[in-house]
C-alpha positions in Angstrom: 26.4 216.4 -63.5 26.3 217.8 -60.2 28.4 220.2 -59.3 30.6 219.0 -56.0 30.4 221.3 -53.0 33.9 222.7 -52.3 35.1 222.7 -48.8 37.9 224.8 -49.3 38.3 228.3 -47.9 37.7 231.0 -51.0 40.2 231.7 -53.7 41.4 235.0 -55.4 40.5 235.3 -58.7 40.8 239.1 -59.2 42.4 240.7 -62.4 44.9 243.6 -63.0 43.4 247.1 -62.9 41.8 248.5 -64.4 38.0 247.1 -64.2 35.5 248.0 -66.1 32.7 246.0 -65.1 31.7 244.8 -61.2 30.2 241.7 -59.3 28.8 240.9 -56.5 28.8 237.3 -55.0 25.1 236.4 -53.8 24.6 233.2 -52.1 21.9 230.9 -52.9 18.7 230.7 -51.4 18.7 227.7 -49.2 15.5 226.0 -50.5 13.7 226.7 -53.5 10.4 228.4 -51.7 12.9 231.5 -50.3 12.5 232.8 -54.0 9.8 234.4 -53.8 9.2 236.2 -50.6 6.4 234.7 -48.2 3.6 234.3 -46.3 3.4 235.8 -43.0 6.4 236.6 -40.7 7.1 233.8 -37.8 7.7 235.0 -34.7 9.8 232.7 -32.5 10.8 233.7 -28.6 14.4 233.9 -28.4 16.1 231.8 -25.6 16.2 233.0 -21.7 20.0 232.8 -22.0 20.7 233.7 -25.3 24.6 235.0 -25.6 24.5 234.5 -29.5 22.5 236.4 -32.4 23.3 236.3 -35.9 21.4 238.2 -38.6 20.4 235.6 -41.4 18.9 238.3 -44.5 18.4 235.6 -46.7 16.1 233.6 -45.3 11.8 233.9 -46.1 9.5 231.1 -45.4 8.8 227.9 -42.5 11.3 225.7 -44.7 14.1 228.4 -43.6 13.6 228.7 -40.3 13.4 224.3 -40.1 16.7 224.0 -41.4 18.7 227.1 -39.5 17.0 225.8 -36.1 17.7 222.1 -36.7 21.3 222.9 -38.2 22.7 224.9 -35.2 20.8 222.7 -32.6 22.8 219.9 -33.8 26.1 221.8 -33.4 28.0 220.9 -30.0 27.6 223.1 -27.4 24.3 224.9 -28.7 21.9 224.2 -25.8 19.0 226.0 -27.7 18.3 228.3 -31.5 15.3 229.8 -32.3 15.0 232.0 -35.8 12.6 235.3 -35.7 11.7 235.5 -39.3 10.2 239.2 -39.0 13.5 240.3 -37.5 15.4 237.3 -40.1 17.8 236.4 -36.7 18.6 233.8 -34.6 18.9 233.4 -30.9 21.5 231.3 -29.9 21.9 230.2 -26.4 25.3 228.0 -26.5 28.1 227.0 -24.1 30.6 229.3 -23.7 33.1 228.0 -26.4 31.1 227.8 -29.3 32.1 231.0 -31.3 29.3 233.1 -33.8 32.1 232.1 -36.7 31.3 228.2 -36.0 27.6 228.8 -36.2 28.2 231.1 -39.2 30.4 228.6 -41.0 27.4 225.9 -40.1 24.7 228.1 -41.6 27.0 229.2 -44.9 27.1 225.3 -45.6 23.4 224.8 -45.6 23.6 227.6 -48.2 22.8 230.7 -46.1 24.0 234.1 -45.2 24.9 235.1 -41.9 26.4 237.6 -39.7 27.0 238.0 -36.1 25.1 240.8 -34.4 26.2 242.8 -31.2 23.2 242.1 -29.2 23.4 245.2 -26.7 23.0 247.1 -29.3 19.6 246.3 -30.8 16.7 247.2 -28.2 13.9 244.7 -28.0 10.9 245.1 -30.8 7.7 246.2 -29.7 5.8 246.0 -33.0 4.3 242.5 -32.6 3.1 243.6 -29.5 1.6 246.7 -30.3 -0.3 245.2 -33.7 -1.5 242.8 -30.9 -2.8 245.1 -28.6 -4.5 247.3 -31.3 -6.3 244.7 -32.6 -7.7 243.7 -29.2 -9.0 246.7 -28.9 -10.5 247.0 -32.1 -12.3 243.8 -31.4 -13.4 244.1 -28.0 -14.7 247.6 -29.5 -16.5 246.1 -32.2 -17.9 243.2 -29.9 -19.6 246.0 -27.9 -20.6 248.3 -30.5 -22.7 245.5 -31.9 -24.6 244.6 -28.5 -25.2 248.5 -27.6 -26.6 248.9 -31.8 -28.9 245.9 -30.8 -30.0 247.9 -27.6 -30.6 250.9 -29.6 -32.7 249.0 -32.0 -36.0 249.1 -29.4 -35.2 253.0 -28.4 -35.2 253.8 -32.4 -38.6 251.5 -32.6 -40.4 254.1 -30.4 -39.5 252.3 -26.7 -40.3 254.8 -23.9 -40.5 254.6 -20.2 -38.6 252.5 -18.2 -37.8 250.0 -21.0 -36.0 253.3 -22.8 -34.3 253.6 -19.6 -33.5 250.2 -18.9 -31.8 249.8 -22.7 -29.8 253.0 -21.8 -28.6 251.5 -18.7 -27.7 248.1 -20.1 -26.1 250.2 -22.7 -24.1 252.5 -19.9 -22.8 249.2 -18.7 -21.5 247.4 -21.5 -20.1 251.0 -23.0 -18.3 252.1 -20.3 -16.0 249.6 -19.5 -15.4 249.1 -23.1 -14.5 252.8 -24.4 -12.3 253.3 -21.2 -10.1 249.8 -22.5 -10.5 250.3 -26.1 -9.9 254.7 -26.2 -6.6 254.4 -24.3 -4.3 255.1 -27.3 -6.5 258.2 -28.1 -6.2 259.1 -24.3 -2.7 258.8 -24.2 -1.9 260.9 -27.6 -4.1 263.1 -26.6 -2.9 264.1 -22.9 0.8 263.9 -24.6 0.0 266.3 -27.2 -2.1 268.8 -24.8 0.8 268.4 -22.3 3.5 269.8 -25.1 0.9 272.8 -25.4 -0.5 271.6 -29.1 -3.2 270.2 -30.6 -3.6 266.6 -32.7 -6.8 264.6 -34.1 -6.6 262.6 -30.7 -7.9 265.5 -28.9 -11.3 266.2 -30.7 -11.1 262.4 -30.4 -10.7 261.9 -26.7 -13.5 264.9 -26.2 -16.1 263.7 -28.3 -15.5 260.3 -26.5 -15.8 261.7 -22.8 -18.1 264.5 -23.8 -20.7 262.1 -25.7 -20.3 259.3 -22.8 -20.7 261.9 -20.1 -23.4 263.4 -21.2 -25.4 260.1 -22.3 -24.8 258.8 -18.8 -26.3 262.1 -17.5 -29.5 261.6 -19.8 -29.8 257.9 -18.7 -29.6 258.9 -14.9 -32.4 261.6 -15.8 -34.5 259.4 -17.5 -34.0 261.7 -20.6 -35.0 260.4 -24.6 -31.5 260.2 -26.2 -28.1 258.6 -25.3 -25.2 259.0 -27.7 -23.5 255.4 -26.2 -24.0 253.8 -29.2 -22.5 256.8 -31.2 -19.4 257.2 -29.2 -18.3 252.8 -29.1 -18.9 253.1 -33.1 -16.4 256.0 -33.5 -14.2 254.6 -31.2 -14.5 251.3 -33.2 -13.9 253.1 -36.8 -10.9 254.8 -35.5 -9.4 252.0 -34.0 -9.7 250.5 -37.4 -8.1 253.3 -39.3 -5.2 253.5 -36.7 -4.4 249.6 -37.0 -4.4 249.5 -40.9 -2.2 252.8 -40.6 0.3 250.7 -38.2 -0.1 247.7 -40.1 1.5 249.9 -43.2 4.7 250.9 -40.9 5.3 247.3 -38.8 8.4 246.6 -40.9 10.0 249.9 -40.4 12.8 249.7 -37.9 15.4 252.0 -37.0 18.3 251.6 -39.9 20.8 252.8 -37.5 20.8 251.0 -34.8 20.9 247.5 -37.3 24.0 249.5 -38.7 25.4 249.5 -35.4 24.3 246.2 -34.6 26.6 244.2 -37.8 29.8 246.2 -36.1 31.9 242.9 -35.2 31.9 242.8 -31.5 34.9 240.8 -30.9 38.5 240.7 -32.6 41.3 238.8 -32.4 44.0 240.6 -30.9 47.9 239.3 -30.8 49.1 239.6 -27.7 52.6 238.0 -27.2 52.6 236.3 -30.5 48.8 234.7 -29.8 45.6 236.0 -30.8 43.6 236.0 -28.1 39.6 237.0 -28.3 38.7 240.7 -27.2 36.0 243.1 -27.2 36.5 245.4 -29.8 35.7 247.9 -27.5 39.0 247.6 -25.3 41.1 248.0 -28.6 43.3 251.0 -28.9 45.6 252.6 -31.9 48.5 250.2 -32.7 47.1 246.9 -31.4 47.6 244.4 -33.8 44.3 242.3 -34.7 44.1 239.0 -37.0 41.3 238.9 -39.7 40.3 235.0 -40.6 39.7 234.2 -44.5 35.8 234.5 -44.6 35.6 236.6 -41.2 34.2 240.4 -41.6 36.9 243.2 -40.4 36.3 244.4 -36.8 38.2 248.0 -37.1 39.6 250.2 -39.8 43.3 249.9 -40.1 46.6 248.9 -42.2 47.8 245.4 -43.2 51.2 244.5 -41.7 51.2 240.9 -42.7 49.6 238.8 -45.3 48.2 238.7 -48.8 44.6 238.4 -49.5 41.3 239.7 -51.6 38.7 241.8 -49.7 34.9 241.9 -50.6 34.3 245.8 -50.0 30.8 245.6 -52.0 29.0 246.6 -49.1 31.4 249.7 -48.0 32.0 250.8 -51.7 30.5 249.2 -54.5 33.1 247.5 -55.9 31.6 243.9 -56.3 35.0 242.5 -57.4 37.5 241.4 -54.5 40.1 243.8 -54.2 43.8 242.5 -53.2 45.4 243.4 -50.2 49.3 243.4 -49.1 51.1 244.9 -46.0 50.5 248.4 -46.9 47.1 248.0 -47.6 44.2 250.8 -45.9 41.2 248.6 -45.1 38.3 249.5 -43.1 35.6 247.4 -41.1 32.6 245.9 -42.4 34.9 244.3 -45.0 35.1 240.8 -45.5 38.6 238.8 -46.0 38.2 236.4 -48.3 41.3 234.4 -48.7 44.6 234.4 -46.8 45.3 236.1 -43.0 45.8 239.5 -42.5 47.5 240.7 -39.5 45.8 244.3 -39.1 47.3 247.3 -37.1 44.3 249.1 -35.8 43.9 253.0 -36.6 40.3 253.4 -35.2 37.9 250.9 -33.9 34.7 251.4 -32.1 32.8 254.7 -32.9 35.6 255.8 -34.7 35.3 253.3 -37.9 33.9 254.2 -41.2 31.0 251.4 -40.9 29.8 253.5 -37.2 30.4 256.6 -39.7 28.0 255.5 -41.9 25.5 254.4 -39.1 25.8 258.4 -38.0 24.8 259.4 -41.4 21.7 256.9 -41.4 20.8 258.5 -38.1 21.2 262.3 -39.4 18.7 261.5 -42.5 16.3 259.7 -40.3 15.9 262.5 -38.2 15.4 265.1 -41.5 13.2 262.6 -43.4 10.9 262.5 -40.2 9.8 266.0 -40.4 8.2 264.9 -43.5 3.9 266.5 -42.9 1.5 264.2 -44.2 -1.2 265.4 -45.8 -3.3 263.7 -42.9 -1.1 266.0 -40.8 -1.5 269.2 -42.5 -5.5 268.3 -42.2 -5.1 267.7 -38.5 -3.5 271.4 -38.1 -7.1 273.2 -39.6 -9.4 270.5 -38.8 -8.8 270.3 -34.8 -9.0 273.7 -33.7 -11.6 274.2 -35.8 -13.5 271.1 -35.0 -13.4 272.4 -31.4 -13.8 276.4 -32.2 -17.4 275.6 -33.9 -18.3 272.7 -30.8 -17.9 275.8 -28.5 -19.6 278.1 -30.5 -22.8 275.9 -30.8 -22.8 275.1 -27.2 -22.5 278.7 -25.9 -25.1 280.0 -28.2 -27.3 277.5 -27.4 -27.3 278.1 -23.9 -27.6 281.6 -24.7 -30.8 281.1 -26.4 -32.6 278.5 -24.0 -30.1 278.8 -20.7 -30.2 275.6 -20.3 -26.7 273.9 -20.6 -27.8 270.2 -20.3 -29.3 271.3 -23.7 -26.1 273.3 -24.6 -23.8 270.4 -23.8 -26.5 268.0 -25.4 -25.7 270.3 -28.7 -22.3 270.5 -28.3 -21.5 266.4 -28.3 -23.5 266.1 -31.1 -21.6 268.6 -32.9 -18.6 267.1 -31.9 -19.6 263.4 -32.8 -20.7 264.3 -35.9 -17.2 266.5 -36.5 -15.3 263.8 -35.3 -12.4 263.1 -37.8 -14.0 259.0 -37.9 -13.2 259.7 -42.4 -10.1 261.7 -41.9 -8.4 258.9 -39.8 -9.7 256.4 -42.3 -8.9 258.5 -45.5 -4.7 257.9 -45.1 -4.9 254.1 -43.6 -7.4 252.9 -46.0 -6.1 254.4 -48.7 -2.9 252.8 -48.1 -3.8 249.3 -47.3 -6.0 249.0 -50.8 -2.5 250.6 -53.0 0.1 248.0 -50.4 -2.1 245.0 -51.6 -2.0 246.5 -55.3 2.1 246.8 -55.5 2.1 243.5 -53.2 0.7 241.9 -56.2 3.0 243.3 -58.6 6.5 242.3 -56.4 6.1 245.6 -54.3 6.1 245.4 -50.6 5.4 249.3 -48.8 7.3 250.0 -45.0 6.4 253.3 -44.4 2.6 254.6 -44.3 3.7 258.3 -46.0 5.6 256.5 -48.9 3.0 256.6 -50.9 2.6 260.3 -50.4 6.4 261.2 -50.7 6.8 258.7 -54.0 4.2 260.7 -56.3 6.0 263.4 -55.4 9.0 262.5 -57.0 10.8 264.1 -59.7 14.6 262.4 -59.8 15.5 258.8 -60.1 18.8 257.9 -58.6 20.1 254.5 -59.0 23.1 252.3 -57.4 24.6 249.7 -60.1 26.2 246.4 -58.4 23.2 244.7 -56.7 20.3 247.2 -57.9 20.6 247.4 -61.9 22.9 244.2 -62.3 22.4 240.7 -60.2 25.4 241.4 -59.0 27.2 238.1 -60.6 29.6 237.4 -63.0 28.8 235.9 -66.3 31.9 234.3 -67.9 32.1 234.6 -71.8 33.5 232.5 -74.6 33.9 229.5 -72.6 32.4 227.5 -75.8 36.1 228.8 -77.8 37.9 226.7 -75.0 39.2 223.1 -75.9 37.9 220.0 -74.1 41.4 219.6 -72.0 41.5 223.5 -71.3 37.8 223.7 -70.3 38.4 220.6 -67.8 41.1 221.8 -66.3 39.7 224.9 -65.6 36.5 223.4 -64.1 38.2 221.4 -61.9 40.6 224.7 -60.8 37.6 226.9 -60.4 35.6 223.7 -58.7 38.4 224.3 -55.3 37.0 227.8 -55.1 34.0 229.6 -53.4 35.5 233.1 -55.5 33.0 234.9 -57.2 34.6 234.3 -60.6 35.5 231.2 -60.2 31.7 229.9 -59.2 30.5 231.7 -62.1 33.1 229.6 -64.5 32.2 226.1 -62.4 28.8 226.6 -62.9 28.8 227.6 -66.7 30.7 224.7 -67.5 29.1 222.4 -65.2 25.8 223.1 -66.9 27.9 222.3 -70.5 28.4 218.7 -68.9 32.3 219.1 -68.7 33.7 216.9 -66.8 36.5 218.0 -64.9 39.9 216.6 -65.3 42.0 215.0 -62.7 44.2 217.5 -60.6 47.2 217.1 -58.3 48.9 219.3 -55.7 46.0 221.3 -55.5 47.7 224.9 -53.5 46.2 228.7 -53.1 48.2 231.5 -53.1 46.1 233.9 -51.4 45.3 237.0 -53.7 47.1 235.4 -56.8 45.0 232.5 -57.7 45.0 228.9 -57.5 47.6 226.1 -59.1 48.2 221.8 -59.4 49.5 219.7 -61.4 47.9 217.9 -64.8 49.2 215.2 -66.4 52.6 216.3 -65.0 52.8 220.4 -66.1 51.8 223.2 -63.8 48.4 225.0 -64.4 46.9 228.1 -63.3 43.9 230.2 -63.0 44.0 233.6 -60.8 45.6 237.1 -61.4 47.1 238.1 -64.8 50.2 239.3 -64.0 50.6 235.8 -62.1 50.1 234.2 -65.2 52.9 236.5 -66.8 50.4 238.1 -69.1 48.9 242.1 -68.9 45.4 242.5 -67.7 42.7 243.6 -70.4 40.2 246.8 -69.6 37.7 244.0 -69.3 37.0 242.1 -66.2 38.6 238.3 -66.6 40.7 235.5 -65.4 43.5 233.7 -66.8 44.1 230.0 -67.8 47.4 229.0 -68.2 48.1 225.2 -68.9 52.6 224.2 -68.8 54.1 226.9 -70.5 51.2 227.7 -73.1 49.8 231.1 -73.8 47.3 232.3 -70.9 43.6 231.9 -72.4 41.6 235.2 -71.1 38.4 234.1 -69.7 36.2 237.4 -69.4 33.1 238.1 -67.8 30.1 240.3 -68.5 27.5 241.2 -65.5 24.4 240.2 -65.3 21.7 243.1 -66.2 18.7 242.5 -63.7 15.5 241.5 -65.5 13.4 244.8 -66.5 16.4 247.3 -65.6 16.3 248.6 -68.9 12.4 248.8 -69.2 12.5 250.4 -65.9 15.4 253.1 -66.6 13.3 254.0 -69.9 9.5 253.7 -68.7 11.0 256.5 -65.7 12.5 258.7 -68.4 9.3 258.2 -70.5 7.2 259.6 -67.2 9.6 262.8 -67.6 11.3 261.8 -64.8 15.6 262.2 -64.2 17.5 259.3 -63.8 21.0 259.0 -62.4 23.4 256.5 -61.9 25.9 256.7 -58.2 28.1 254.1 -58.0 31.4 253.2 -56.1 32.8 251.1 -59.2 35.5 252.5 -61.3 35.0 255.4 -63.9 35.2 253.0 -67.3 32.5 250.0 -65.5 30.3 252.9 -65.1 30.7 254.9 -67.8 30.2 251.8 -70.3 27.0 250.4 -67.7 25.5 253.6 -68.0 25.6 253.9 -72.1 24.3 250.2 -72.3 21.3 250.7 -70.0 20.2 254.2 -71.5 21.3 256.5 -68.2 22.9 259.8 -69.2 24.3 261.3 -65.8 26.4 258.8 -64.5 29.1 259.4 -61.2 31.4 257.0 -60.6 33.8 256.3 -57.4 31.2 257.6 -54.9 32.0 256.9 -51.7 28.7 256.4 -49.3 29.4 259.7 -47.7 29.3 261.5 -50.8 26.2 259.4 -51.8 24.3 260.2 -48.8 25.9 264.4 -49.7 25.0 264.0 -53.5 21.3 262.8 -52.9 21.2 266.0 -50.2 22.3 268.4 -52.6 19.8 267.3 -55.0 17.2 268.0 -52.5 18.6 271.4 -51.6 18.0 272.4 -54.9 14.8 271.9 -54.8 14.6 268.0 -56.5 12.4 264.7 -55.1 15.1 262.3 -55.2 14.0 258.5 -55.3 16.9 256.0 -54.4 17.5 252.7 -55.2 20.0 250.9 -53.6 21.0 247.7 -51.8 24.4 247.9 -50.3 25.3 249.2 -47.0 27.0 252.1 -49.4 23.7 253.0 -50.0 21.8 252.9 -47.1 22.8 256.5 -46.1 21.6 257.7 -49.1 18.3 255.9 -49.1 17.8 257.0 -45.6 18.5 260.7 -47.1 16.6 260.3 -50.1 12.6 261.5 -50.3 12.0 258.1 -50.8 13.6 255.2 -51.0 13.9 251.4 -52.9 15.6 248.1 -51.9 15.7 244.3 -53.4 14.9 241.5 -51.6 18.4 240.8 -52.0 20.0 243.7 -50.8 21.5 243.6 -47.2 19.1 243.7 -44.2 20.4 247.5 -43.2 19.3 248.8 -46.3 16.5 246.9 -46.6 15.5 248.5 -43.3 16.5 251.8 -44.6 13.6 252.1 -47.5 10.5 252.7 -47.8 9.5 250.0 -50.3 11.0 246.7 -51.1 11.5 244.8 -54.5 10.3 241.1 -53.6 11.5 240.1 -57.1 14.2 240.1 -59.5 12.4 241.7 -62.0 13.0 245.8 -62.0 10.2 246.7 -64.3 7.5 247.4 -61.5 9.2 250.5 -60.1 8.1 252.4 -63.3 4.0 250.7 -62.5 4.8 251.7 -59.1 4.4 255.9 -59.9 0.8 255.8 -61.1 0.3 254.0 -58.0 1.1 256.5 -56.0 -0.3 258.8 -58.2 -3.7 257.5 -58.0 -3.3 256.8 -54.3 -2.6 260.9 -53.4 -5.3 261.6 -55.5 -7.9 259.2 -53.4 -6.4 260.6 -50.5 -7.5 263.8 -51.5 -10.9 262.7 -52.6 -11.5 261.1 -49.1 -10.5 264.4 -47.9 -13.0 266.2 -49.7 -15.8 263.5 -48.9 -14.6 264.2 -45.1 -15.2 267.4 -45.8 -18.5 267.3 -47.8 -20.0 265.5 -45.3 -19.1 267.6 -42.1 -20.6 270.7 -44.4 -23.9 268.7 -44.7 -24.3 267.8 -41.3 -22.7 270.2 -39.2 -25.5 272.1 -39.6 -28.3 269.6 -38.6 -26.2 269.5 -35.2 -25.8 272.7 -34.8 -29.8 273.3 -35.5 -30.7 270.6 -32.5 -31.7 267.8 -35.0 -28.8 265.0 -34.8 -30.3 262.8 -32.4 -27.8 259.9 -31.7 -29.2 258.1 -34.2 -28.5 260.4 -37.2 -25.1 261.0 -35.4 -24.3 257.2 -35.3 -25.6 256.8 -39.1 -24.4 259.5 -40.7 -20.3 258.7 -39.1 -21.5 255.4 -40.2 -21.7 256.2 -43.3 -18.6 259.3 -43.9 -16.5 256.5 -42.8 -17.6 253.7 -45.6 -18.0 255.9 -48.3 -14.2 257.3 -47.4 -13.3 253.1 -47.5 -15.3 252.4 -50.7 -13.5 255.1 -52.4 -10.0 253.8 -51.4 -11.3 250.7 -52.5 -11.3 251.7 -56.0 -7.3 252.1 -56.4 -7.0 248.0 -56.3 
């Protein structure tokens, strides 16, 4: 039997304190190809007059971005809606009466998540257009490197005269053009880095370009026997290669911060004279009095003055269970009302909130975690000034011993071709790209280009619960011990509810083909529960101390049917598949493992004992997430975080490195490193010898890089690297380096 869609706004279903285990409601996936994550990212052009934008996390394939665009194009007023599935938004351009809670309440019926985003907050990307441009480059570069090898064919074969000279000039001519389009982002680097008085592996780059092409063009125009053009279009070519894989590895990385910033509710409500009337959130002050919608996300941090409700404050603290709310009550935005109205008097809004708190945080560990020196880095430091010490020495000896500086200079751009880092700027990239596809394979997807590096340095294993080690869903228990009249009742009670709880009990019992009784006087009573009438007696299912009973140290609900005894329905979370394999294959590598969490001190202290985790916090506010990952590394630890919430996503942003499921919220997903694509936790334990292997290929390109410079600097240096030994010994530094990386998949 199918389970009926219920078109009623959400329900409390919350128990008495205290809780010992946490949920967190997940929606559905839309359609059954968003489970596993997909194929390439769609880019769609947002709309010229696009006044809308809504984040939509949950979507992942074509089939998603089909039914968002056709389901808020068919909403009134929408003029135009086009989904960005790289960015997972949509760009609305509607009249100016459609509100983002319309379109949201459209999208949340076709089954998916959505939030409004401030759109003057979030800068327009650049990354498709950068992997664009690269990759022009690298092709035009590789188009020309092939005709100038072809030219070079005849002045290898022995051609002399004028039909040497006439290749070198066809050469000049295709080459020219070519290595000023294709060199420009070594040009640029370069001229930034020499302009902040420092050296980078652009600038041997950028020299041995110029230097080779100048002095080839010098030799053609003097009719003399060697040109380097073919040399310097085939490093420019194998760079350009090694700088798009490396960018490639970082295209999903965006600034966690400003998407922080960007999920702060623009507008609010605000009562003026008894109305609510719609204002920037902006133009709030302390004391205005705001009202918060059941479903809608709070705009500012405040006290309730009117109303009863449930709040879902999984994202700001953990706790996955709604929490209920009276005039009295401290709530904070970025929380979402689930149930009744809540008039709000503000105490901060803007800057001042916890959520643009949080953002601050994210900001101060991005800023720490980029001084993070790669060991491609650390090789630039030695390798340029020395790449450029030993060009000088060769040339100015030379001219010492002949006094001929067309000679000298010959010397020197050979020296520097053969030097130039072609392996070193493939050794990082390539290495990279072969361990991404690896993890890909196994449900791992890698952001950042250093992960890698910074993850087989690890040491300490910090976990989140609600989300990360659990589904984050209910799973009621003993429902089989109900009678047939109690467990129809309760289906149809829990059937008039989107609550957490109460979905978990509809769907149990829906799968047990109940089938649900006949109800009457169907009412709410926001943060209580719900109530009607069967065959003529009053029944219940909410709160237990509406229900006239005391709340167990278990998470549950009550059933009460006339004036019977209240049947406890409790509920157990779901542990994510491989949680436990993962917690014990970490501690089997030697490595600590600790559990943060916002929940309460028993849920974590019996989570922890059932998964096998022996240091275990509870109550940790995202603050003191973000602090306690910090102090870790102050003394002297490699903290890995997993995480999900936006609790978490100052910690993971502070962390060495950093973990999120597919499933967490878009801002931390933005804040890690890697992402889980699955449900299933056991890879993160596969994923260390991973990143083991991959520093130590990195290494051994290194040391090929190296090897080879030590072989044939000296046949440079001695006058004996004509351009053809120069072209086929880079040639082959730089396929050996990718062969080796090759060997991790």
């Amino acid at each position: 039997m199918a389970r009926p869609i219920a078109t009623t706004l959400p329900l409390p279903f919350a128990i008495e304190p205290p809780v010992t285990a946490t949920f967190e409601h997940s929606r559905p996936a839309a359609c059954p190809a968003c489970v596993a994550l997909p194929d390439a990212a769609a880019i769609a052009p947002a709309p010229k007059d696009a006044r809308l934008m809504l984040s939509l996390p949950t979507i992942h394939c074509g089939a998603c971005i089909s039914a968002v665009e056709s389901g808020l194009n068919a909403h009134p007023g929408v003029r135009e809606a086009r989904v960005n599935l790289t960015l997972k938004r949509a760009m609305i351009d509607a009249a100016p009466d459609v509100t983002a809670e319309e379109l949201i309440h459209v999208l949340e019926s076709a089954g998916f998540e959505a939030h409004e985003l401030d759109a003057s907050q979030l800068a327009a990307t650049e990354a498709d257009r950068t992997a664009r441009d690269l990759l022009m480059r690298l092709a035009v570069a590789g188009f020309a490197a092939m005709n100038v090898m072809l030219l070079s064919v005849a002045v290898w074969s022995g051609a002399d005269g004028v039909t040497r000279d006439l290749m070198h000039w066809i050469s000049a001519a295709i080459v020219l053009p070519a290595i000023v389009f294709t060199g420009k982002p070594f040009y640029t680097n370069a001229w930034t880095a020499l302009r902040a008085g420092r050296l980078n592996m652009d600038v041997p780059i950028t020299l041995a370009i110029l230097l080779a092409v100048g002095t080839s063009l010098y030799e053609t125009m003097h009719s003399g026997h060697h040109a380097y053009f073919d040399a310097a279009i085939t490093l420019t070519f194998f760079l350009l290669a090694g700088r798009y894989l490396d960018y490639r590895t970082r295209a999903a990385a965006r600034s966690a911060a400003q998407e922080l910033t960007a999920m702060e509710v623009p507008r609010a409500l605000k009562i003026v004279e008894g109305e609510p009337v719609q204002t920037n959130v902006s133009d709030l002050a302390a004391g205005d009095l705001v009202l918060v919608k059941p479903g809608a996300r709070l705009p500012v941090d405040g006290i309730v003055t009117k109303g009863h409700s449930e709040l879902d404050r999984s994202l700001m603290t953990g706790e996955s269970l709604p929490a209920f709310v009276q005039p009295g009550t401290l709530v904070s935005a970025g929380e979402i009302n689930l149930t009744g109205p809540l008039t709000v008097e503000v105490l901060a809004a803007g800057q001042d909130t916890a959520l643009h708190r949080i953002a601050d945080l994210v900001a101060v560990a991005e800023s720490g975690r980029n001084n993070y020196t790669s060991l491609a880095d650390q090789a630039a430091k030695l390798y340029a000034p020395g790449v450029h010490i030993l060009s000088a020495l060769a040339a100015i000896g030379w001219w010492l011993y002949t006094q001929d500086l067309r000679i000298s200079l010959n010397i020197a751009a050979a020296v520097l071709i053969i030097t130039c880092p072609c392996a070193l700027g493939l050794a990082v990239p390539a290495v990279t790209t072969a361990a991404s596809g690896r993890l890909f394979r196994k449900g791992m997807l890698i952001k950042d280009a250093t992960a890698m590096e910074r993850l087989a340095e690890v040491d300490t294993v910090v976990f989140d619960k609600t989300g990360t080690l659990t589904l984050g869903s209910p799973e009621p228990l003993g429902l089989d011990t109900l009678t047939g009249d109690e467990a129809q009742v309760a289906l149809a009670l829990a059937d008039a509810s989107s609550h957490p709880l109460a979905e978990a009990i509809a769907d149990a019992l829906t799968d047990q083909d109940v089938i649900p009784a006949e109800l009457d006087e169907v009412e709410e009573r926001p943060g209580y529960g719900i109530s009607a009438i069967w065959k003529g007696q009053r029944v219940r299912l909410g709160r237990a101390a509406w229900v006239g009973t005391v709340a167990p140290d278990t998470t549950a609900t009550f059933l009460q049917i006339g004036k019977g005894t209240p049947r406890a329905i409790r509920f157990s979370d779901h542990l994510r598949p491989g949680a436990a394999e993962a917690v014990a294959g970490l501690k089997a590598r030697g490595l600590r493992v600790l559990l943060l969490s916002g929940d309460t001190k028993a849920a974590v202290a019996e989570f922890a004992a059932r998964i096998g985790i022996d240091t275990a916090e509870a109550e940790v506010l995202p603050d003191q997430k973000a602090e306690r990952v910090l102090d870790l590394a102050r003394q002297g630890a490699r903290v890995l975080m997993v995480g999900d919430g936006l609790n978490d996503t100052a910690a993971l942003t502070a962390a060495h490195v950093s973990i999120s499921p597919a499933s967490a919220l878009d801002a931390a997903r933005v804040a890690s490193d890697m992402v889980l694509l699955g449900k299933d936790l056991s890879p993160i334990a596969d994923v260390f010898s991973t990143a083991q292997q991959a520093r130590a290929r990195i290494r051994e390109n290194f040391t090929l890089a190296t090897a080879y410079n030590v072989i044939a600097v000296p046949f440079a240096i001695a006058g004996l690297a004509t351009p053809l030994v120069a072209a086929l010994a880079m040639s082959f530094s730089s396929i050996t380096v990718s062969l080796n990386a090759m060997r991790i998949r």
